[in-house]
N, C-alpha and C positions, 0 to 999 in steps of 0.2 A: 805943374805938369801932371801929380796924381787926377786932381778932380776930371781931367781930359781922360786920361788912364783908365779910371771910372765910368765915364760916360762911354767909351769904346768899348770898353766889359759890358757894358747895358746893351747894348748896339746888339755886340755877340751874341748877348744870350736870348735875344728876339728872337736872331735868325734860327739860335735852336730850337727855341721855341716852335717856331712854323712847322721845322720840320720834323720837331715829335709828334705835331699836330696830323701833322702829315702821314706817317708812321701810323699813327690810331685810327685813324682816319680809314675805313671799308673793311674793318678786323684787322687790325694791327698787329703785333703783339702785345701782351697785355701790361709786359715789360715798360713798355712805354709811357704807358697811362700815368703810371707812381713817376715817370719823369718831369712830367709835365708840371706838377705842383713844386717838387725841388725847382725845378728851370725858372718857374715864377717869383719866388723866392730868394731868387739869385737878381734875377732881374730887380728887383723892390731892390733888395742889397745893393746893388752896387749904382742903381739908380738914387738913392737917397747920399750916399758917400760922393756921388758925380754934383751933385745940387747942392749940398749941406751950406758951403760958403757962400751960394745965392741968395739962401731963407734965411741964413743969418741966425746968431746964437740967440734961443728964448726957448720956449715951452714947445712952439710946435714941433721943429725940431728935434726936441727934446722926446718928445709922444712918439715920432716920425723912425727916432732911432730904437726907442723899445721895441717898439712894433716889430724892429728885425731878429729881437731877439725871442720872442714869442714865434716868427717863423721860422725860425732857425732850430728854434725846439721840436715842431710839430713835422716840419716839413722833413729835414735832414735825414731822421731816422724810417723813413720811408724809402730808401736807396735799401735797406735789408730786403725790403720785401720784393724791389727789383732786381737785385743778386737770385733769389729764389725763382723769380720768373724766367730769367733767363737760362738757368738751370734746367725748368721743366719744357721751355721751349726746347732745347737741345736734347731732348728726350734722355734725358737722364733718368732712368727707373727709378733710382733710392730719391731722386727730388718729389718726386708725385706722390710720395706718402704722406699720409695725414701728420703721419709724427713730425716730420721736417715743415709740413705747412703751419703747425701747432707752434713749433719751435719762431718761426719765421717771423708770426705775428704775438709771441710774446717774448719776445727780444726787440722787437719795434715799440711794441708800448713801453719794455722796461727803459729802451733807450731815451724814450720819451718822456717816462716821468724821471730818469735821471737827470736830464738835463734842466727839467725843469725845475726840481730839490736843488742841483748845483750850482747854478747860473739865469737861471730867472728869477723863482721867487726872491722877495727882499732886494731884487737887482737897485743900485745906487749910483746912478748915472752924473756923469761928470761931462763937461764940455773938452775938447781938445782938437788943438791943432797942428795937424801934421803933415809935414808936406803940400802945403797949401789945402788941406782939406780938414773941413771943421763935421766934426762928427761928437756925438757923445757915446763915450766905453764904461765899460767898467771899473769904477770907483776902486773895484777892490781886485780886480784881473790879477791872475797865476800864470804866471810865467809856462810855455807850452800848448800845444793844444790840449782839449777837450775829452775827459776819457771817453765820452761818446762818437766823436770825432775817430780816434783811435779806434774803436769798436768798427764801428763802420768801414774806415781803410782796412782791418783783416780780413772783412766779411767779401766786401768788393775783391779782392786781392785772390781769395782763398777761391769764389765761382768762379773769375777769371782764368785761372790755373784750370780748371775745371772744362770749362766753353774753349782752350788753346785746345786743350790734350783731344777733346769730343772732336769740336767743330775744327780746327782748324784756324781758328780766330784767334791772330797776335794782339790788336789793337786793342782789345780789353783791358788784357794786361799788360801794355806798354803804359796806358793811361793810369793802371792805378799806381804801378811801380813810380811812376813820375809823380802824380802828386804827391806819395808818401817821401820821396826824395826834399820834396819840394814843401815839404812841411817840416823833417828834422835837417835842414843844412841851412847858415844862414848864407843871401847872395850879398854880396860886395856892392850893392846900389844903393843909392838914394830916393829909395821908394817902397811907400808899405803898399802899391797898388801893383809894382810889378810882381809878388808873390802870389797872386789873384790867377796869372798866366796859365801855374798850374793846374787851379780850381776848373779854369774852362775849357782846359788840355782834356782834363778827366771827364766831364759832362759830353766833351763831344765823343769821348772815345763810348759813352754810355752810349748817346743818341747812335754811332755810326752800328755800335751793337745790336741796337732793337732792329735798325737799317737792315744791318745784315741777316739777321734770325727772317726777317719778315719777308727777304728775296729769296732766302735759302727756302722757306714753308711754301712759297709760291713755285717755284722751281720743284718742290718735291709734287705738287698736287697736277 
């Protein structure tokens, strides 16, 4: 049932795809743009977990599943710097300061080489099958998410509160509050794909954001 599970996560995050595309597409907002490489990202992710038990346990595989961990490093922390855009899209004054852009982009890199000191380097990959889906993890995985992970759900969480009280925008923050639900509660099924639900609950609530910022700039002009 997951690797289907998997494949329909894949499906999803095309169509968000398009429509971040879409979004950037004749000045967008700029918000969007850092979407689009998470979205892709996600795509590979849950494209390689939908396929794994086709390509069958060996090397490539194996190569197939690093790969998501080096995108997951570079790509993830790039959601800080779309928390900041959509802040200064909402004409927020204190977001347009140098010091909060300063701030913005050296919390992306630090989140960046933390993940990669934590959870990349020296990564020791294991084959495993779960729920009918054959993927390789981490040899030596910690219980919990990611403190980068976590860094991220405050940051998202914190502009959301922010883009509500401004603009009038719930869906932000319904989507971040859901996935952080949805990362410390465990659910009652029999499935490591359905916790994924959350992950593309949050992404659309990002994409319907940029959506929205980007009818709102047009409406204002």
């Amino acid at each position: 049932m997951d690797p289907l599970l998997f494949a329909a996560f894949t499906a999803g995050y095309i169509l968000l795809f398009i429509w971040a595309i879409l979004i950037v597409k004749n000045s967008g907002p700029v918000s969007a743009a850092f979407l689009l490489p998470v979205i892709l990202g996600l795509i590979y992710d849950n494209g390689i977990l939908a396929a794994g038990s086709l390509i069958g346990e060996g090397n490539t595989l194996k190569l197939l599943n690093y790969a998501r961990f080096w995108i997951h490093a570079f790509f993830t922390p790039l959601l800080v710097l779309y928390s900041w855009h959509t802040l200064k899209q909402a004409d927020i004054v204190w977001a347009k300061t140098g010091t909060l852009k300063g701030a913005a982009y050296l919390l992306t890199a630090g989140l960046i080489l933390l993940e990669l000191f934590t959870e990349v380097f020296g990564l020791e990959l294991e084959a495993k099958w779960e729920y009918g889906v054959l993927s390789y993890s981490n040899a030596e995985a910690k219980g919990g998410p990611p403190i980068m992970v976590l860094i991220i759900s405050a940051v998202l969480l914190a502009a959301s509160v922010f883009i509500w009280r401004k603009q009038g925008w719930f869906w932000f923050f319904a989507g971040s509050v859901l996935m952080i639900i949805g990362s410390v509660i465990d659910i009652p099924v029999e499935s490591a794909a359905a916790v994924n639900a959350f992950e593309w609950i949050l992404l659309l609530s990002l994409t319907a954001t940029a959506y929205f910022q980007k009818k709102r700039g047009l409406t204002k002009t």
